[in-house]
PALUMGU-402027 format. One record per residue: residue number from 1; residue in three letters; z, x, y of N, C-alpha, C in turn. Coordinates in Angstrom, 1 decimal, padded with zeros to 4 digits. Each point is the difference from the previous one (the first is absolute). Layout:
N
(NUM, "ALA", (Z, X, Y), (Z, X, Y), (Z, X, Y))
...
//
This chain:
193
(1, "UNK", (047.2, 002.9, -032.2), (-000.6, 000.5, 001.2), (000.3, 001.5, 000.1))
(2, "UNK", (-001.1, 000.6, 000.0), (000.4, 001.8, 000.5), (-000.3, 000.1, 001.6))
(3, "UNK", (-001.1, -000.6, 000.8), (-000.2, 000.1, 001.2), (000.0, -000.7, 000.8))
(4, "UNK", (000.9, -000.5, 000.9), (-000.5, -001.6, 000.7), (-000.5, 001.0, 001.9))
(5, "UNK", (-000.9, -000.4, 000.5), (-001.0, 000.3, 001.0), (000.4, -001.1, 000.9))
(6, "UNK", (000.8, -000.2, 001.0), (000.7, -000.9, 000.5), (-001.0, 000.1, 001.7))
(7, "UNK", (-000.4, -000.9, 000.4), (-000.7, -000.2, 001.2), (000.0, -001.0, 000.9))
(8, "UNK", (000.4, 000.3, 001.5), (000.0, -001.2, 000.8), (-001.3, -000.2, 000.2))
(9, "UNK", (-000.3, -001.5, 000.3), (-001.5, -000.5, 000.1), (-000.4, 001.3, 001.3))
(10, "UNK", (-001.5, -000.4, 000.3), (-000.6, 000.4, 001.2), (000.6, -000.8, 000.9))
(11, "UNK", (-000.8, 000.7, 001.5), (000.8, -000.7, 001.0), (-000.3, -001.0, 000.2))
(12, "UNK", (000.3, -001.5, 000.4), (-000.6, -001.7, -000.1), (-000.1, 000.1, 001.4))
(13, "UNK", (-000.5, -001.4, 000.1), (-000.7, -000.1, 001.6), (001.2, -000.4, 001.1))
(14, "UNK", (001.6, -000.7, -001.2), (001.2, 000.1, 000.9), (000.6, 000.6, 000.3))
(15, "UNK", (-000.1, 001.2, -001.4), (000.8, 002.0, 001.2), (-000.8, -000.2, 001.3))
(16, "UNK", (-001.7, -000.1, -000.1), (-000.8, 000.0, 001.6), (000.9, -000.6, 001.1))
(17, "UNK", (000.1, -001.3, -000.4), (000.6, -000.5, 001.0), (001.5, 000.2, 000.1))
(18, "UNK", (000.9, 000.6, -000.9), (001.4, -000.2, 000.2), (000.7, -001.0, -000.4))
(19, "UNK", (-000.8, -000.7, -000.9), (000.6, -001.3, -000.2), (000.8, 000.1, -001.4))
(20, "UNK", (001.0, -001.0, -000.4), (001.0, 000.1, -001.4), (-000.8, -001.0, -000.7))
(21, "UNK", (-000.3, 000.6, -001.1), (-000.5, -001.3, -000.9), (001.2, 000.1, -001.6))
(22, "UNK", (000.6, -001.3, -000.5), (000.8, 000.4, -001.0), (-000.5, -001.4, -001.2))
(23, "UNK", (-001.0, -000.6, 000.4), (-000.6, -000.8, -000.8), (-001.5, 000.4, -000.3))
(24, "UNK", (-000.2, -000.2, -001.4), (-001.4, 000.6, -000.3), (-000.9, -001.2, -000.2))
(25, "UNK", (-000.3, -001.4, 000.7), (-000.4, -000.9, 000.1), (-001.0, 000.3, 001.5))
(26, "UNK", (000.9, 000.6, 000.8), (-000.2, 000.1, 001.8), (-000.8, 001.7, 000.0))
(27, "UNK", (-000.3, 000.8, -001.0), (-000.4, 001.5, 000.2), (-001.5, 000.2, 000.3))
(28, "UNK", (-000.4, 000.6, 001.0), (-000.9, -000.1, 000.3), (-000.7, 001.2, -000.6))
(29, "UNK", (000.5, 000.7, -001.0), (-000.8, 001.1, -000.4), (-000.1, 001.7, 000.4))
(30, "UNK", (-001.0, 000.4, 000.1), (000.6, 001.8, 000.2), (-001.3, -000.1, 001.5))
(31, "UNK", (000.0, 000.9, 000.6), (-000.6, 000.2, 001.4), (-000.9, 001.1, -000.4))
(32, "UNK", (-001.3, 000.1, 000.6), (-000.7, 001.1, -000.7), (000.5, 001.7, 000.2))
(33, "UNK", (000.7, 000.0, 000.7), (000.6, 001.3, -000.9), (001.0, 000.0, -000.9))
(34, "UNK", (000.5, -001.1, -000.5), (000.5, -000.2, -001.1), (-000.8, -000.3, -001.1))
(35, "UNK", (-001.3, -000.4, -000.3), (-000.8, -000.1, -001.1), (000.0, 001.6, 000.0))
(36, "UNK", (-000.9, 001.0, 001.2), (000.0, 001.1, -000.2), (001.4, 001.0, -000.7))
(37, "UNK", (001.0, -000.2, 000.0), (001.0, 000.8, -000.2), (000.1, -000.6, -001.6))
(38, "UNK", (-000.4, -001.3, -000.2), (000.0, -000.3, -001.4), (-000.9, 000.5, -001.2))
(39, "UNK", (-001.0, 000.3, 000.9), (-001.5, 001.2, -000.6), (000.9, 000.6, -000.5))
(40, "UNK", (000.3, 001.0, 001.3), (000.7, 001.4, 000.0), (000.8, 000.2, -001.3))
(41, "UNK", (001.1, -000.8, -000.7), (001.0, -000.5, -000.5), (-000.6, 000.2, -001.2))
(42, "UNK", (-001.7, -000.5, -000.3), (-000.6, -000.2, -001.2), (-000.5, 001.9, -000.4))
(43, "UNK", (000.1, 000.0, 001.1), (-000.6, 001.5, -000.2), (000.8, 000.9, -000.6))
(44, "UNK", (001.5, -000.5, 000.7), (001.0, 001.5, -000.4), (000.3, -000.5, -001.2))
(45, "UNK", (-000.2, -000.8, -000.7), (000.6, -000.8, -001.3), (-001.7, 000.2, -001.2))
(46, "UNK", (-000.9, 000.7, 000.5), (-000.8, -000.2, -000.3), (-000.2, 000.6, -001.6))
(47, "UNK", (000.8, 001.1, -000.3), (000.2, 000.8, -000.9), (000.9, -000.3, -001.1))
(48, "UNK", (000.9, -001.1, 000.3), (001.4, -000.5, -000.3), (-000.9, -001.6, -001.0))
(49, "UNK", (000.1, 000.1, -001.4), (000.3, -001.0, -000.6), (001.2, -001.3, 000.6))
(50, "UNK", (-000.6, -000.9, 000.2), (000.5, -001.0, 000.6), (000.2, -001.2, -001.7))
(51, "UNK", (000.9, -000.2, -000.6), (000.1, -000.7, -001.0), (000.6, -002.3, 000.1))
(52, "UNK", (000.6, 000.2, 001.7), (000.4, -001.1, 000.2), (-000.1, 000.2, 001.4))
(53, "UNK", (-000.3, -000.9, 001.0), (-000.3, -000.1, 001.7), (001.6, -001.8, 000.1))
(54, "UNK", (001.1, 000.3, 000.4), (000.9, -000.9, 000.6), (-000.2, -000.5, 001.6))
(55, "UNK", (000.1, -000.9, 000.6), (000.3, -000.4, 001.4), (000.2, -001.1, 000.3))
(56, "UNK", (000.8, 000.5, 001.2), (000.8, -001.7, 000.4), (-001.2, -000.9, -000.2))
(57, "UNK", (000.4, -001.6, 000.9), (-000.8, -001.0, 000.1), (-000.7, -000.2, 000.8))
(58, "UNK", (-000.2, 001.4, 001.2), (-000.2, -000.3, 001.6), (-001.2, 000.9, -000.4))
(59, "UNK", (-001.2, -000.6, 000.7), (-001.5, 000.7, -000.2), (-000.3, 000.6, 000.8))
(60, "UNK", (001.2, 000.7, 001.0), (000.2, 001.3, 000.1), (-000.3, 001.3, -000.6))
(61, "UNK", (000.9, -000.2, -001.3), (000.5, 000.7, -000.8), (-001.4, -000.4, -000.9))
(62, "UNK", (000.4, -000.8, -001.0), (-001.9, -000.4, -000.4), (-001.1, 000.8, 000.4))
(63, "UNK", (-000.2, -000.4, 000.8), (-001.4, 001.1, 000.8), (000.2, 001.2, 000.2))
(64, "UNK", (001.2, 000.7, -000.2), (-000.3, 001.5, 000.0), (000.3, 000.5, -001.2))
(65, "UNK", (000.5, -000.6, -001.0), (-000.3, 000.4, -002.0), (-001.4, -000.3, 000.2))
(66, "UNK", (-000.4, -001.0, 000.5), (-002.0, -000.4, -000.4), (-000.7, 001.4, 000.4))
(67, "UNK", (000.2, 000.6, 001.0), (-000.6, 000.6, 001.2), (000.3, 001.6, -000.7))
(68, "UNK", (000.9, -000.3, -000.5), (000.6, 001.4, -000.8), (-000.5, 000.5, -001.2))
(69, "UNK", (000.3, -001.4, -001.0), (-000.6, 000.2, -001.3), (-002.0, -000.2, 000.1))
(70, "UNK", (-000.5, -000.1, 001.0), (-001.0, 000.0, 000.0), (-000.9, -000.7, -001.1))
(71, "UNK", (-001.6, -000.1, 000.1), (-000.8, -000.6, -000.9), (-000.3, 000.9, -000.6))
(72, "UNK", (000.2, 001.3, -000.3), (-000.8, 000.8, -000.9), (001.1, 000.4, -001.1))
(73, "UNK", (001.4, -000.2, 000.9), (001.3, 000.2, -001.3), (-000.2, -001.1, -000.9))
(74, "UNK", (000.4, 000.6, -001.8), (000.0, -001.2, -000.9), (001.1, -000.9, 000.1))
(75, "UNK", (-000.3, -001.2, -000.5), (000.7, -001.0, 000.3), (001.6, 000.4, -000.3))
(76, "UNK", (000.7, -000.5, 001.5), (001.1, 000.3, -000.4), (000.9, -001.4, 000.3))
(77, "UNK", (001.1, 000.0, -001.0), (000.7, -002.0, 000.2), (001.0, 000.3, 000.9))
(78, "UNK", (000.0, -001.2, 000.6), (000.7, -000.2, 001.0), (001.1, -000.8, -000.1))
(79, "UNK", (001.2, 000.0, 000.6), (001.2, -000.6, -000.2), (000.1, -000.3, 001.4))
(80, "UNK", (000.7, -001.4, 000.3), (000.5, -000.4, 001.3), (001.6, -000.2, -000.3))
(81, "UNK", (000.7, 000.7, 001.2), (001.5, -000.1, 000.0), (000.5, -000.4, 001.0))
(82, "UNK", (000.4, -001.4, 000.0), (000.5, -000.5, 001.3), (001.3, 000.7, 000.6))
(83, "UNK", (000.7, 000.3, -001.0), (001.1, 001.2, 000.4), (-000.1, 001.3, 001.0))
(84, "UNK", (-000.9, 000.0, 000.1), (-000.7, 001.3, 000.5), (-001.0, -000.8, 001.6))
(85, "UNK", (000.6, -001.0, -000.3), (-000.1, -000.4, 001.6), (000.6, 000.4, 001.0))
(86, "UNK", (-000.4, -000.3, 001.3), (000.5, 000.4, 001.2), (001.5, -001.0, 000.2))
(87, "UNK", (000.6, 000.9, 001.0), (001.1, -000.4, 000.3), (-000.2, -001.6, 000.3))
(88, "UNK", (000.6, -000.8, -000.4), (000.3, -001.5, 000.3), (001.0, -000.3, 001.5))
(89, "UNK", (-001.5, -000.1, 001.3), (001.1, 000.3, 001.1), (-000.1, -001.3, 000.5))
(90, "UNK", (-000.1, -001.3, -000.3), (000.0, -001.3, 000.1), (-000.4, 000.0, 001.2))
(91, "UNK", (000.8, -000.4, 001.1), (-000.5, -000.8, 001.4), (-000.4, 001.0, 000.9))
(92, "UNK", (000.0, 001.3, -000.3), (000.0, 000.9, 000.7), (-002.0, 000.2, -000.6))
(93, "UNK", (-000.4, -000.6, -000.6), (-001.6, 000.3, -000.6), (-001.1, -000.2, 000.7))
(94, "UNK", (-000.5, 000.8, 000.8), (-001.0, -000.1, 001.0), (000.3, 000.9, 001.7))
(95, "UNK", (001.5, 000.3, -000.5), (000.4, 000.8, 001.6), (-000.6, 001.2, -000.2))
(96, "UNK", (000.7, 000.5, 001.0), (-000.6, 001.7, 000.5), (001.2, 001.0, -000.9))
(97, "UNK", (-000.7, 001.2, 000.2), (001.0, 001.2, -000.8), (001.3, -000.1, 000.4))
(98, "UNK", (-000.5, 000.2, 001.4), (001.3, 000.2, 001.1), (001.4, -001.1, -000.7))
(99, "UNK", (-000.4, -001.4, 000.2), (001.1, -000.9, 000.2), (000.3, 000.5, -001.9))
(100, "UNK", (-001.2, 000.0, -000.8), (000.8, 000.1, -001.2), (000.9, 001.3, 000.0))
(101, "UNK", (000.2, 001.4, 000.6), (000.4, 000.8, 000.1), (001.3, -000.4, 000.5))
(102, "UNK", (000.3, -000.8, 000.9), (000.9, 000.1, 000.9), (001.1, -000.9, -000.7))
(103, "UNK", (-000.8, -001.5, -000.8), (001.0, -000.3, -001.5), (000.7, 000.7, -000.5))
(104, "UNK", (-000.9, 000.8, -000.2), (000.5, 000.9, -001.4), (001.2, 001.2, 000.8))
(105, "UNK", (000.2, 000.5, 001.2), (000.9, 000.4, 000.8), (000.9, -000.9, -000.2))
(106, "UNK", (000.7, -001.1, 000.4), (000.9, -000.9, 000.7), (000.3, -000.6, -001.7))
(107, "UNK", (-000.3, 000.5, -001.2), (000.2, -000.8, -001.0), (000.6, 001.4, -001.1))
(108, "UNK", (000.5, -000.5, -001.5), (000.2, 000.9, -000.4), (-000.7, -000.3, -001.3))
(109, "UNK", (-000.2, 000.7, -001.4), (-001.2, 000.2, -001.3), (000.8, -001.1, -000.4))
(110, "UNK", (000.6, -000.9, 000.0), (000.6, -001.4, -000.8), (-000.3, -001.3, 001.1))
(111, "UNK", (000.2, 000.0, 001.0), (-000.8, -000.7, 000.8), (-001.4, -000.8, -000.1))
(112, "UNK", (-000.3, -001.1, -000.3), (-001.3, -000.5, -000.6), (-000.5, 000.0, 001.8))
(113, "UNK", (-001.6, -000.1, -000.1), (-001.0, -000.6, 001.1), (000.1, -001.1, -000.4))
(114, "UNK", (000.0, -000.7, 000.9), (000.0, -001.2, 000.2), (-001.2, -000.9, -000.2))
(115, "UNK", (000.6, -000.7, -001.3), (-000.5, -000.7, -000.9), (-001.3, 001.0, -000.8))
(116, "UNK", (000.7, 001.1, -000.2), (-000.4, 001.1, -000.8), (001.2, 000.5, -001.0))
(117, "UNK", (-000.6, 001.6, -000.5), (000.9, 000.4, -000.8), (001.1, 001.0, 000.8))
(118, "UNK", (001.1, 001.0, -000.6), (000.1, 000.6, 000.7), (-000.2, 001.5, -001.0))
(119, "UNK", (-000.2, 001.1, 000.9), (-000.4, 001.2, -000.6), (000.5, 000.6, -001.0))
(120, "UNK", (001.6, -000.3, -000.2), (000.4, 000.2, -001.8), (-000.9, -000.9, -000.8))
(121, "UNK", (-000.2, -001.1, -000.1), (-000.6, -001.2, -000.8), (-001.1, 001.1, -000.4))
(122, "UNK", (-000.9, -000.1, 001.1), (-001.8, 000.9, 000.1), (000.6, 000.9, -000.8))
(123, "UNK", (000.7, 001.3, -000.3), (000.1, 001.1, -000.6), (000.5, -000.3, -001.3))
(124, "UNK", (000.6, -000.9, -000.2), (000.4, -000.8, -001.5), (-001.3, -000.4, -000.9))
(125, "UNK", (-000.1, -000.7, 001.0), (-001.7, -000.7, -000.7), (-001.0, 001.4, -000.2))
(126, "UNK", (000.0, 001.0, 001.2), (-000.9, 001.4, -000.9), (000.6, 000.5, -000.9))
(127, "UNK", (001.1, 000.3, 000.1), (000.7, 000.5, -001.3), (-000.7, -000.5, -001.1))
(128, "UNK", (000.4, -001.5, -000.2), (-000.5, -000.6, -001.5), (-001.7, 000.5, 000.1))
(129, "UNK", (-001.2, -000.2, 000.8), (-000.7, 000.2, -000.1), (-000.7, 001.6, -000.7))
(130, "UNK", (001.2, 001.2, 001.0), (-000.6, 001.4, -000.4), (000.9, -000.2, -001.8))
(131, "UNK", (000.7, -000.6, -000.5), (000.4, 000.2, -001.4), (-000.7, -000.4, -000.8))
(132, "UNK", (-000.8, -001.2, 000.6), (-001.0, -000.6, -001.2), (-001.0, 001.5, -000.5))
(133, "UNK", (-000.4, 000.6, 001.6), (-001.2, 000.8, -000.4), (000.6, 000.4, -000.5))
(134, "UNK", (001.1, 000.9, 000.0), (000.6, 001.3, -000.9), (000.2, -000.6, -001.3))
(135, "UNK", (-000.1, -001.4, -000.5), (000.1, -000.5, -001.5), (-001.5, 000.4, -000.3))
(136, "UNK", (-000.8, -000.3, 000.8), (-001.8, -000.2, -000.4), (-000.3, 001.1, -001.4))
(137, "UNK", (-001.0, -000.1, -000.2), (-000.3, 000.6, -001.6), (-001.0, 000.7, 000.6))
(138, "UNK", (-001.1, -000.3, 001.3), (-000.8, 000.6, 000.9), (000.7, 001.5, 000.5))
(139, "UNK", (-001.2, 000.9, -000.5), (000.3, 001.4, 000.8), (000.2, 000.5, 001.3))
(140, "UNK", (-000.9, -000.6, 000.8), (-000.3, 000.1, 001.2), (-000.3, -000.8, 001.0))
(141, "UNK", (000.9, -000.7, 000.6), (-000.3, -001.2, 000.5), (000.2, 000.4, 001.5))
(142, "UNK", (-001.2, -000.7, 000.7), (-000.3, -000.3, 001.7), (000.6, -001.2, -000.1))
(143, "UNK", (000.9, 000.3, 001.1), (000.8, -001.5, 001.0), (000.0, 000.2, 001.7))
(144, "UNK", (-000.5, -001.2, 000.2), (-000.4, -000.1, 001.2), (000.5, -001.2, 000.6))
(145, "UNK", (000.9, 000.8, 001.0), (000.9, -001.4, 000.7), (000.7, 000.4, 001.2))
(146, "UNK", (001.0, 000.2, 000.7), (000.0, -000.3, 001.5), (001.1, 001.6, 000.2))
(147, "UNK", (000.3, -000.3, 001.5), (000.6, 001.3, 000.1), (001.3, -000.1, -000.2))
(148, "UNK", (000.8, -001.1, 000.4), (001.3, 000.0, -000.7), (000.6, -000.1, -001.1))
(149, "UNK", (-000.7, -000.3, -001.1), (000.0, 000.9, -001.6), (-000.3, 001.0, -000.2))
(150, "UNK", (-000.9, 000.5, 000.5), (-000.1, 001.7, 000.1), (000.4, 000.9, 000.1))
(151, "UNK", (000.7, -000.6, 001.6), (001.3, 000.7, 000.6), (001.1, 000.2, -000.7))
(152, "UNK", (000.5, -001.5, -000.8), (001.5, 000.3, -000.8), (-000.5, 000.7, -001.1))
(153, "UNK", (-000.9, 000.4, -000.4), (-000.6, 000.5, -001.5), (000.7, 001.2, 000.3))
(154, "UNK", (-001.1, 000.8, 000.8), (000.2, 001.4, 000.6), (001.1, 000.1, 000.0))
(155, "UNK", (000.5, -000.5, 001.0), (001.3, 000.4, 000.4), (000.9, -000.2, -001.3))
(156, "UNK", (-000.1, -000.8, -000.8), (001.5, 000.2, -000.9), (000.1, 000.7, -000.7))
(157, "UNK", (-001.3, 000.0, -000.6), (-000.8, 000.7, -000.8), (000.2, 001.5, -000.3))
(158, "UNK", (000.3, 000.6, 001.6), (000.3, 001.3, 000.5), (001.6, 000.4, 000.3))
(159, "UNK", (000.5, -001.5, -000.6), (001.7, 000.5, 000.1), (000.7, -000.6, 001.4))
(160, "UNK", (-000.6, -000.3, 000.6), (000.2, -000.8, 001.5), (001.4, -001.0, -000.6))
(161, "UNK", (000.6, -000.5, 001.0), (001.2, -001.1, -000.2), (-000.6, -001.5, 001.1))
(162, "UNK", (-000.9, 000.6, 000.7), (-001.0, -001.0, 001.0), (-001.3, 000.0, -000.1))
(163, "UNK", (-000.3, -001.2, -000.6), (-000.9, -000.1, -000.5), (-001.7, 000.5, 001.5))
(164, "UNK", (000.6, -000.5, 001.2), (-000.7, 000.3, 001.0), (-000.1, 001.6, 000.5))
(165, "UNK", (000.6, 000.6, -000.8), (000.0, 001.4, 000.7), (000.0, 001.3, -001.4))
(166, "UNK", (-000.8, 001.0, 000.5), (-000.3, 000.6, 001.1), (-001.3, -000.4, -000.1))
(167, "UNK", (-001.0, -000.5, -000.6), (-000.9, -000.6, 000.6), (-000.2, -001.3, 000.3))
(168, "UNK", (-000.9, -000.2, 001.0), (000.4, -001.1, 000.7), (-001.0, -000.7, 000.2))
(169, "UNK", (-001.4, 000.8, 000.7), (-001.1, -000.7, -000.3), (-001.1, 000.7, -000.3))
(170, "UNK", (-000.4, -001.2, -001.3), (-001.2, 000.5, -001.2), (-001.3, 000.3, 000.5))
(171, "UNK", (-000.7, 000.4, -000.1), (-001.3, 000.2, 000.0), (-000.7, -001.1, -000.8))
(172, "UNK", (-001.0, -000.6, 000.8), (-001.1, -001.0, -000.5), (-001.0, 000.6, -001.3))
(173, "UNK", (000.3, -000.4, -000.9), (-001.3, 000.6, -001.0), (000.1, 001.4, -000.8))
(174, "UNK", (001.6, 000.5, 000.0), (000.2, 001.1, -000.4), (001.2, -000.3, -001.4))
(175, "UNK", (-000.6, 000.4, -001.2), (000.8, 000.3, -001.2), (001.1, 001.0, 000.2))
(176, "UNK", (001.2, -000.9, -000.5), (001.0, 000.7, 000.0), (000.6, 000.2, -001.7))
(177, "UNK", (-000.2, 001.0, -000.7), (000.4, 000.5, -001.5), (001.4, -000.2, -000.7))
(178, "UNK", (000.4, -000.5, -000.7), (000.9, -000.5, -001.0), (-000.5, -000.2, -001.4))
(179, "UNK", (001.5, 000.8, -000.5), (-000.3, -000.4, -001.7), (001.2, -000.9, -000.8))
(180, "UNK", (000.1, 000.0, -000.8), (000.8, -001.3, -000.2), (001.7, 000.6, 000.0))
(181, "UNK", (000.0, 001.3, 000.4), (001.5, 000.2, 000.0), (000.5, -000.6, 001.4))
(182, "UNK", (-001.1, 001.3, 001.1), (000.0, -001.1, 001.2), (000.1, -001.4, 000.3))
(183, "UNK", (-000.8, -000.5, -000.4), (-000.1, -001.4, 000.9), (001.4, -000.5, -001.0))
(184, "UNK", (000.6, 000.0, -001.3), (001.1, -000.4, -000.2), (001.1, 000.3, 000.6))
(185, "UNK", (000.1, 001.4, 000.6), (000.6, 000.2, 001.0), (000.1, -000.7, 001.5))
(186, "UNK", (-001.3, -000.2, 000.4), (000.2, -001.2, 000.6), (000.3, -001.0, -000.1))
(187, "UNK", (-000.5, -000.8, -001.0), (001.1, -001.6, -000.5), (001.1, 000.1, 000.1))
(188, "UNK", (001.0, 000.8, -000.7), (001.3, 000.4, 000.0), (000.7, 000.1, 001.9))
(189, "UNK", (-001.1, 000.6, 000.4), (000.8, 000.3, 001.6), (000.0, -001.5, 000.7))
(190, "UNK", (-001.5, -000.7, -000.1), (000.1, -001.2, 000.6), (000.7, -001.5, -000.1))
(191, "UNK", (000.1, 000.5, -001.6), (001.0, -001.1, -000.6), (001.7, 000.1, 000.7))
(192, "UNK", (000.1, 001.1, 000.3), (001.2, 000.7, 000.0), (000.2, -000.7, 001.7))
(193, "UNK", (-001.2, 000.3, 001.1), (-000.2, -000.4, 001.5), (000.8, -000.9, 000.4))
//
């Protein structure tokens, strides 16, 4: 891999509502300004050889690689990575931001959600995922998957020791650039988390 093009889906219809979704069985998909930001997405990438398109299982994510790589781009293959799923927040699947927010206060990154994962596990499980890419034999690969892999990318990526900071929250539909020194730099931080 020389470029991985790392993107959180557009915005789905449960950012609309505030709602936590961590199962991709229950996702209702992107909200129409989330198809639109996925146009958008195909645009800025439009110049950019796209050699492999990755994304979680949530058709979230799905639908904004579709919406991206467009019908007029040549066929580009697609890889699904369950690893590159969303946080696994078990009983907490269906609440509001708020109460998930307030979890995630009163708890600490080893702490599972209840009858979920907990946030070390999710950053372990990206780790192995962003290494597979950095094995890939693909030059430029689009991955499209949620904001809390994004987040730890960036951030470790950039030398951070927290994977949550200093950025904090991603932008819907916006590529963030890594090459394979980087994002190995990230596996190393997250594995490390």
């Amino acid at each position: 891999m020389r470029l991985l093009l790392l993107a959180r889906h557009g915005q789905s219809v449960f950012n609309v509502a505030g709602v936590v979704n961590g199962d991709p069985a229950l996702d209702q998909g992107l909200s129409d300004a989330g198809k639109a930001a996925a146009q958008s997405l195909g645009q800025q990438l439009a110049g950019i050889q796209i050699d492999l398109c990755v994304t979680s299982r949530f058709p979230r994510a799905q639908e904004t690689a579709r919406l991206a790589l467009g019908d007029e781009r040549t066929f580009v293959p697609t890889l699904v990575d369950e690893s590159l799923d969303d946080v696994r927040i078990g009983e907490l699947e269906g609440d509001t931001l708020a109460a998930y927010h307030e979890w995630k206060r009163a708890h600490v990154r080893a702490d599972r959600f209840p009858g979920g994962e907990s946030l070390d596990e999710a950053a372990a499980r990206y780790a192995d995922a962003f290494a597979r890419l950095a094995e890939r034999r693909e030059e430029t690969i689009l991955c499209v998957c949620h904001e809390i892999p994004v987040r730890y990318a960036v951030n470790t990526a950039g030398g951070s020791a927290d994977p949550d900071a200093p950025l904090h929250d991603v932008a819907n539909a916006t590529p963030y650039l890594f090459d394979e020194r980087s994002l190995r730099r990230a596996v190393e931080r997250l594995r490390g988390a």
